[in-house]
N, C-alpha and C positions, 0 to 999 in steps of 0.2 A: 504494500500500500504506500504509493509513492509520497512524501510530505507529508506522515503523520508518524505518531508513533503512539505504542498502548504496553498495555502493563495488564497483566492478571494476578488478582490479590486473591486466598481466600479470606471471606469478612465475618464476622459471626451474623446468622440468622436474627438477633434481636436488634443489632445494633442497625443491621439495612431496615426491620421494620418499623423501630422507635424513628428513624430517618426518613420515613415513607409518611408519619402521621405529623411530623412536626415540620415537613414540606423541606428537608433538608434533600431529598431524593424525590423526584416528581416525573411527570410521563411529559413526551411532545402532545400539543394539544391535535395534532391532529392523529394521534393513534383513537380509533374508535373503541369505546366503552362497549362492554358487554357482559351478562353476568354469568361465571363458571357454572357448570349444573352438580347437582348433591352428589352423585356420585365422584367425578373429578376431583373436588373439595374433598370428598373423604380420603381418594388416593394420593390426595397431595399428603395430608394429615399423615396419615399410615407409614409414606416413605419416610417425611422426616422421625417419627416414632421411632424406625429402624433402622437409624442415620443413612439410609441410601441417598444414594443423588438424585436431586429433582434438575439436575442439568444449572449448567452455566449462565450467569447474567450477562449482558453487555450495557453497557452507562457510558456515557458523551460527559467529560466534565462540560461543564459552562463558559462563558466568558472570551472565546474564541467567535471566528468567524463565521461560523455556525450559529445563526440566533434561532431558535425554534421557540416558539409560545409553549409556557409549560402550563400544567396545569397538575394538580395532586394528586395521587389515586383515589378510587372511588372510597368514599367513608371518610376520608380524613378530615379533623375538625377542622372551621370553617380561617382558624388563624392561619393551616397552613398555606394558605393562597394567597396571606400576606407576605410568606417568607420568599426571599430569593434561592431557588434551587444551587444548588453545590453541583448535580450531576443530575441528567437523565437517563432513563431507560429504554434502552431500544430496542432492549430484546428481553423477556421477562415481567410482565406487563400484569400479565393474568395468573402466574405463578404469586408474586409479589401483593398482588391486590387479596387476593383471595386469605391468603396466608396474614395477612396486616389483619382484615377483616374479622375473620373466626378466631383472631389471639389479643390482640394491642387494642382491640376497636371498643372493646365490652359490650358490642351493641348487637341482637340480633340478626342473622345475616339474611340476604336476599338471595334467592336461588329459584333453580329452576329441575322440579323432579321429570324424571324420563318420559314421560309422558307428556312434557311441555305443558307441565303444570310451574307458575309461578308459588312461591312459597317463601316464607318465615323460617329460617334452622336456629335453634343451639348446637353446636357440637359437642360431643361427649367420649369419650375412652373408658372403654369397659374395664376395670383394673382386673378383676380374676380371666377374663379372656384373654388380654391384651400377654399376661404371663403365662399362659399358654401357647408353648409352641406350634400345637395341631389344629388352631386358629389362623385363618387367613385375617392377615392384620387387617383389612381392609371393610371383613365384617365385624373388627373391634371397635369403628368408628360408629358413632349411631349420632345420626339426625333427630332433632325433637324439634314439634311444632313451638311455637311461642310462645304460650303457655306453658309451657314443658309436661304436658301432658300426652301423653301416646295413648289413643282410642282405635278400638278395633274399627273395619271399614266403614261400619255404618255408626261409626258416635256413640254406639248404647253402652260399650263396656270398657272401663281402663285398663291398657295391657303396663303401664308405666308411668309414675307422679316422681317428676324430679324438679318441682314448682319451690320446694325451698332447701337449704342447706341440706336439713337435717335428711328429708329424702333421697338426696347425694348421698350423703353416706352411707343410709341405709343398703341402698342397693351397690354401692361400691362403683357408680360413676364418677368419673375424674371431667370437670368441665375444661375445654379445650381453652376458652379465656383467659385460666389459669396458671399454663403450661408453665410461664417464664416469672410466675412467680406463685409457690405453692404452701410459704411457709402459713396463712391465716387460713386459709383453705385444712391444711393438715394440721393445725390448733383443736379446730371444728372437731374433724377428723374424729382424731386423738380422744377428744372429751365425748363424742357418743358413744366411740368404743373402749370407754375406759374398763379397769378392771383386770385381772387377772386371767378370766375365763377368755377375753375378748383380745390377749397378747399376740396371739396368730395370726389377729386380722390385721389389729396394730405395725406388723411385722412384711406384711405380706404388703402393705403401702411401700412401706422404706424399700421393697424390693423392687414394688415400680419405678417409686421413684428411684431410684438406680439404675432401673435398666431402658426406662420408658423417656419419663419427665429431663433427666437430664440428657439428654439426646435433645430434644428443644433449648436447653440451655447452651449447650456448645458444640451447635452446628453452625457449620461453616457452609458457606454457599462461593465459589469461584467467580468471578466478578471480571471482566474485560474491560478494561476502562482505559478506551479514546482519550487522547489525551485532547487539551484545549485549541491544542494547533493543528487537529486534523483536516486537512482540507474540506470545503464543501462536497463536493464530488467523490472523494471516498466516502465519506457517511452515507449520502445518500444510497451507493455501492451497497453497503457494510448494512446500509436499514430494507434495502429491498429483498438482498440476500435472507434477513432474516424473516423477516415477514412474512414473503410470499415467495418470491422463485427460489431460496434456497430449502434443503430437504434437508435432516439430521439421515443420521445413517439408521435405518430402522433392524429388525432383528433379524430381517432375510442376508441383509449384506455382511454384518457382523458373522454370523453362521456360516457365511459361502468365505469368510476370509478365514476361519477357523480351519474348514474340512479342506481347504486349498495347503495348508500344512501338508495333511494327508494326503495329498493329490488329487483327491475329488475334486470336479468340477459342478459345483450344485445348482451355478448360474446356467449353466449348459444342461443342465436337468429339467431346469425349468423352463428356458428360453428358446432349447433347441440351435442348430447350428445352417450350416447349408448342406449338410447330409441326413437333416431326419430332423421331423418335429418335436419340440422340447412338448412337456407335459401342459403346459398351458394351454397351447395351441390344440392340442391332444383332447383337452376338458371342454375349450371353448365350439369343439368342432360337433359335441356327443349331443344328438339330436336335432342337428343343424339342418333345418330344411336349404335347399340349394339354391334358393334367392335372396337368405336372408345372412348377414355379417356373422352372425354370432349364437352360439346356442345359450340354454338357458347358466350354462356355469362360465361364460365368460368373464364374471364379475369375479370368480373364487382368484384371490390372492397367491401368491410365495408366502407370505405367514399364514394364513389358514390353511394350507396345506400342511403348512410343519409345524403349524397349532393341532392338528387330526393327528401326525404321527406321536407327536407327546404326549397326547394322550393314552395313547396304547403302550407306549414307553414308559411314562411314569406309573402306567396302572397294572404291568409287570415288575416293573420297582418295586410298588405296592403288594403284592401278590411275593412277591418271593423274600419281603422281607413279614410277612404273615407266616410263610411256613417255616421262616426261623425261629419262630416265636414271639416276634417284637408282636407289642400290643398298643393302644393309644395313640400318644405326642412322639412313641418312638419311629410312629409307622410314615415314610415317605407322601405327600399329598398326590391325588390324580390330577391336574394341572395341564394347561398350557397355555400360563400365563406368559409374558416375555420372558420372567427366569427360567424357567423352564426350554423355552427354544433354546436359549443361550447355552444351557444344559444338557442338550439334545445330543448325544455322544454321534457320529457316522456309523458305527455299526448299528446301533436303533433305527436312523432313517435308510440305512440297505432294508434292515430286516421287515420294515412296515409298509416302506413307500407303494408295494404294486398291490398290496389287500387296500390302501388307501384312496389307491384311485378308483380303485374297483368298486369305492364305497360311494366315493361323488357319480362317478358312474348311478348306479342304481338310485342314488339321489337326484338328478334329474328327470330318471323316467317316475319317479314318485311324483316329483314337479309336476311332472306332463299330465299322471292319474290323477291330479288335483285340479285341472285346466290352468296353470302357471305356469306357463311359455315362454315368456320373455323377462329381462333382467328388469325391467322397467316395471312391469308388477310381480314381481317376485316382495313379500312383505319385508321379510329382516334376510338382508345378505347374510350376517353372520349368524342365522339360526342352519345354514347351510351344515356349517364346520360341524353342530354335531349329530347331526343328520346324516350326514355321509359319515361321522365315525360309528352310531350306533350299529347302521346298514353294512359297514364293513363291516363290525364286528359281529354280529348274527346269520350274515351270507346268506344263503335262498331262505331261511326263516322265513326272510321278509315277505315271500311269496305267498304264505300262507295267510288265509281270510283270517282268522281272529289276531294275530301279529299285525295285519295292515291295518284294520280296525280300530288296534291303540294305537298305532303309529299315527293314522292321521289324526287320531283326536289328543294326541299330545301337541302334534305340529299345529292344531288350529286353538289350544287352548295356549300357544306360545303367540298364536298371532294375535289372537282378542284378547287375550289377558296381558300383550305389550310386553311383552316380557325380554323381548331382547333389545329395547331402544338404546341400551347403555349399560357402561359397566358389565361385560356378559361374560367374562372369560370364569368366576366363580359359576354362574350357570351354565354355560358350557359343561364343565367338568360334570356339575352335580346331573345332569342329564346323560351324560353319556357314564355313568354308575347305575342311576336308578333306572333309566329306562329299560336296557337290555333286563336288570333283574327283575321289573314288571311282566317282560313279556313271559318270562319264565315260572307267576304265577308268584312273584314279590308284590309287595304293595304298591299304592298308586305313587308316581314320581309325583315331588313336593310341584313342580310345573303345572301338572294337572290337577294335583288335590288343594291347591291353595288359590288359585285362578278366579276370581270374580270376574265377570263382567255385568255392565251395569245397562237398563235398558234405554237410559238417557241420552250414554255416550252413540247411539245412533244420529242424535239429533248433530253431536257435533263433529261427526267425522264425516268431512267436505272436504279436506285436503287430500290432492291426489297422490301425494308423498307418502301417505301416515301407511302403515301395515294394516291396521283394520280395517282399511277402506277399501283397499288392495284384498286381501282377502275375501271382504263381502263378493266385491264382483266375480274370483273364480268362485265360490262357492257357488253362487247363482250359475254361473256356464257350468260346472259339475251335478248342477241338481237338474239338468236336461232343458236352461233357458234356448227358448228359439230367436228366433230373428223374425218382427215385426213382418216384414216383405216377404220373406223366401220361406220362411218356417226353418232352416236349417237350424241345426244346434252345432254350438260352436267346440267343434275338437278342432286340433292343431291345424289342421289342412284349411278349413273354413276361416279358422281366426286371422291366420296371416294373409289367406285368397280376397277376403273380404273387408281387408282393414278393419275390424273388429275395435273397439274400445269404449270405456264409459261414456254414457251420452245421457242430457235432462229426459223426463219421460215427460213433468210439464215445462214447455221450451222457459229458457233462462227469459224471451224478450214479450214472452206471453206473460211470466209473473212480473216482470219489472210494470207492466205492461195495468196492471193489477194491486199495484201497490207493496207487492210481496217480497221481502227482505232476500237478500244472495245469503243472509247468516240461515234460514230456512231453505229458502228452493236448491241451494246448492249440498244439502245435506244427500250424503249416499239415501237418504231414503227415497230422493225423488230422482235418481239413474237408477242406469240400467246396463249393462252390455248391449248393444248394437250395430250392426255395423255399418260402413260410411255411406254407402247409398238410402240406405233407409234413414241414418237420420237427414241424408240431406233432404228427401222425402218433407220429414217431419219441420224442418225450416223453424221459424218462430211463431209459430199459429197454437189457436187453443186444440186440444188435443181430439174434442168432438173434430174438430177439422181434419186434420191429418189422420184418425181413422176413417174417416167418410172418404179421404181422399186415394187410402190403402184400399179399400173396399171396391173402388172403378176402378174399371181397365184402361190401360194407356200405352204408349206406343211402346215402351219398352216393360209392360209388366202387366198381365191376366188378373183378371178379378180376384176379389179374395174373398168367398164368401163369410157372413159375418159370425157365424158359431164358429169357423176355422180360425178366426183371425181375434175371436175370443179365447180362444184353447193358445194360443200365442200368447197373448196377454198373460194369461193365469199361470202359466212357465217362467213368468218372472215374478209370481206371488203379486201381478198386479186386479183388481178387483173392476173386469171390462163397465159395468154397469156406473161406478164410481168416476172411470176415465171418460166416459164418454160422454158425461153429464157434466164434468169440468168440475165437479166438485174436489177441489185442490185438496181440503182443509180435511174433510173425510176420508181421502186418498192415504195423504201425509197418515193419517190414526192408525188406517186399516195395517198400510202399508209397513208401519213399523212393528204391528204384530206379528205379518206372519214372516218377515224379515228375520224379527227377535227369534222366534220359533226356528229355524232355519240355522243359527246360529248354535242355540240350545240345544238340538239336532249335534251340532257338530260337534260342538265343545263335553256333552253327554253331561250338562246339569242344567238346571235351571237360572237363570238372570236374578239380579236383582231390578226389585222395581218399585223400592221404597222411596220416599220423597226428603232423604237425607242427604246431603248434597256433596260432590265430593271434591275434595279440599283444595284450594288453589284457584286460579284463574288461567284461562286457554290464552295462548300464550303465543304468536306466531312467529315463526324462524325466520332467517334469509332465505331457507329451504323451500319454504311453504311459499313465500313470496314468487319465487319464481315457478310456481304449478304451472302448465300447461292448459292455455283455455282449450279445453276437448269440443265445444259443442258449434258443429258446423250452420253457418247460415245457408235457409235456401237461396238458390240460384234467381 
């Protein structure tokens, strides 16, 4: 970097966040604000817990050539934006905020649960978990609402009252506020658990604190710090690199630079050369009709791939350190998490890799028996990984009726119970354990026995992104929907011959048209699968029209007589008598019953459908923002 020169310090963790609130350290004002979501926030929590690295800052001193408007991190009180920053941050932005937030801030933090619910957390550290090794530290972390009260789904029962000291200590939660100063907190402590009988428990703190608590005291975070005389021109270099067009090295490359030791080429494994198809190409070709780029697994990753092998790796780990006798915290985790890749020895990924593929394999023809063709509705990319590791692991199992059975009602109670929006590498694992031992006549996996779904959230899943929405629609092509105009039902050959895709059943410009909100008409309850000639058909007219107009003959299309074209209708759970009277408002009622029903069908329980409301506020992404208007105008 020609004309500048930089320095990397490590600095202790408290002293960058006391710096972060008293505006001695502040961000460029045009880096955009946004809030981490719970799960993230916890794994941030969790690493420093285990002094692992949360990766390197970079900071711009000030006072150079370089003027950028600063502005403090989110939370800081309101004097820091009197102070003149010392340095900013260019890179570390969201690590830094979050982390100032949930410790130095004392204040309630703002967040956002996997389901793109907005939300209120305290953080908290389980003290008897967190000193258990056989604990994924990251389920030692626990979110409470604001109240610090934890209510089962629907509000009637308390699973957790941590509203004042003395309920801290009872149950042995350590507040994360605390971290970096615990001596009045462990006064408390101390004086509930006084006593002689209660020395254990006494005992059993001092050992967190030892192994837990001070790890937030003296961690050290590496720090890149530009110095003042960096030219304009490298920063800006040095801020795009980190921002957007530079990429850290993720676990596939680290991995391929490890087994390159060994002589393995794993990039060549994956990538293929100019004498044979690497496995990717291999994945993305497996049910590829021959007009269309890509089959349904062109999305599967290099780490989900050697996320699938680790698992079978660490759950032989697991397995042969059971038959030595280890028992407990002594027994290795099934995992594939990124320590785990990292961990991934070359002889495990020889030994796995071709039952692996074997397993995405048979993973997409599951897709395909589902009507989920294409990457673009496929619900959670990453509920793939343990989908194809279960299916490896079972082999033609899978072929048989009551095995398929549970398989897809685990897979559709993953999709409507949302369960893979985030944070999924601990469910990963835990599904690829309990499901194979389900089908073998074990209990139901925690995925399907803990699953609500609610009969509300039909109303708000409009977004073409979200998985439940994505799902509704194959389910409908799976339950033998036809096509308005042609009557076909949409398998593979029809879906992509006919451009197939969600479309309004009453047009979006008929309810605008009517007064009718897009936060209602655009609700999955009012589409449907269809495909593009028929909806051009259906244009923006009331829908009495566009069936009267299905019903004549025209140059390119034979009458439809109207009990056929009713038996059409009722293949999408639509109520013809309801549609053809334009009755929107009775449509939308009926429509969500037998939707719901259909769902409950799938998922093999019943919906909630109490009027207890659930917690948060809907929340919309960049994601969501850039959905695709599906609904074609006529010509």
């Amino acid at each position: 970097m020609a004309g500048s020169t930089f320095q990397t310090n490590p600095i202790d963790l408290y002293r960058l966040l006391e710096e972060c609130g008293r505006g001695i350290i502040q961000l460029p004002d045009f880096q955009r604000s946004w809030v981490w979501d719970e799960e993230r926030i916890k794994s941030l929590i969790a690493s420093v817990s285990r002094a692992f690295p949360v990766g390197a800052l970079m900071s711009l001193d000030t006072g150079g050539p370089v003027n950028f408007k600063p502005r403090p991190v989110e939370g800081a009180p309101p004097e820091a934006r009197q102070t003149t920053p010392q340095s900013l941050l260019l890179d570390g932005q969201q690590r830094m905020t979050s982390l100032y937030q949930v410790t130095l801030r004392g204040k309630v933090v703002e967040t956002v649960t996997p389901r793109k619910k907005k939300v209120r957390r305290w953080f908290y550290i389980d003290i008897r978990k967190a000193l258990d090794g056989s604990v994924d530290r990251e389920d030692v972390i626990v979110g409470m609402p604001e109240d610090k009260i934890e209510r089962t789904d629907f509000g009637r029962e308390v699973i957790r009252d941590l509203s004042t000291p003395e309920k801290e200590y009872a149950a042995l939660m350590y507040p994360v506020p605390q971290v970096f100063d615990w001596d009045k907190w462990q006064d408390g402590f101390d004086e509930y658990w006084s006593g002689d009988q209660n020395k254990s428990t006494r005992d059993e703190f001092r050992t967190f604190k030892r192994q837990i608590l001070e790890n937030f005291k003296y961690y050290r975070v590496p720090v890149i710090a530009l110095d003042r005389s960096t030219e304009k021109e490298a920063v800006c270099v040095v801020f795009e690199k980190v921002n957007s067009g530079g990429k850290p090295l993720d676990a596939f490359e680290l991995v391929t630079a490890m087994y390159a030791a060994s002589g393995h080429e794993l990039r060549k494994d994956w990538y293929g050369d100019e004498h044979a198809k690497g496995r990717h190409r291999r994945l993305a070709d497996v049910l590829r009709l021959a007009h269309t780029e890509a089959g349904i697994l062109a999305g599967v990753s290099n780490t989900d791939f050697l996320q699938t092998v680790s698992l079978f790796y660490t759950r032989a780990r697991r397995g042969a350190a059971e038959a030595d006798g280890k028992q407990g915290k002594d027994l290795p985790a099934v995992s594939g998490n990124r320590q785990a890749l990292l961990d991934l020895p070359l002889e495990a990924y020889k030994q796995f890799e071709t039952r692996v593929e074997e397993g995405f394999i048979r993973a997409a023809k599951f897709l395909h028996m589902l009507h989920i063709y294409r990457i673009f509705d496929l619900p959670y990319q990453s509920q793939i990984v343990p989908l194809a590791a279960i299916l490896a692991d079972i082999g033609d199992a899978w072929e048989h009726e009551a095995n398929r059975a549970k398989l897809v009602q685990w897979y559709w109670n993953g999709v409507f119970g949302e369960k893979y929006g985030s944070a999924v590498e601990t469910r990963i694992a835990r599904d690829f354990t309990e499901v194979p031992a389900w089908l073998k006549g074990g209990s139901e996996p925690s995925s399907v026995s803990e699953t609500i779904f609610r009969a509300d959230r039909l109303k708000t899943m409009r977004m073409r992104l979200s998985a439940a929405y994505k799902g509704m629609n194959a389910l409908l092509m799976k339950e033998g929907a036809q096509d308005f105009r042609s009557g076909q039902k949409f398998d593979h050959t029809v879906f992509f011959g006919e451009n197939v895709d969600i479309h309004h059943i009453f047009p979006q410009d008929w309810c605008k048209l009517h007064n009718i909100k897009p936060a209602v008409f655009d609700s999955i309850i009012n589409k449907t699968p269809l495909s593009y000639r028929t909806n051009r058909i259906i244009g923006g007219v009331a829908p009495s029209e566009y069936v009267s107009k299905l019903e004549k003959e025209s140059k390119t299309m034979p009458p439809i007589a109207s009990r056929t074209l009713d038996d059409y209708l009722q293949s999408h759970l639509i109520d013809p008598t309801l549609l053809r009277a334009d009755k929107f408002e009775a449509f939308m009622e009926d429509r969500q019953k037998r939707l719901l029903a259909l769902i409950e069908q799938a998922m093999g329980k019943s919906a909630y459908t109490g009027d207890i409301e659930e917690e948060g506020k809907d929340v919309e992404g960049d994601e969501d923002m850039a959905e695709v208007e599906l609904t074609m105008a006529a010509e």
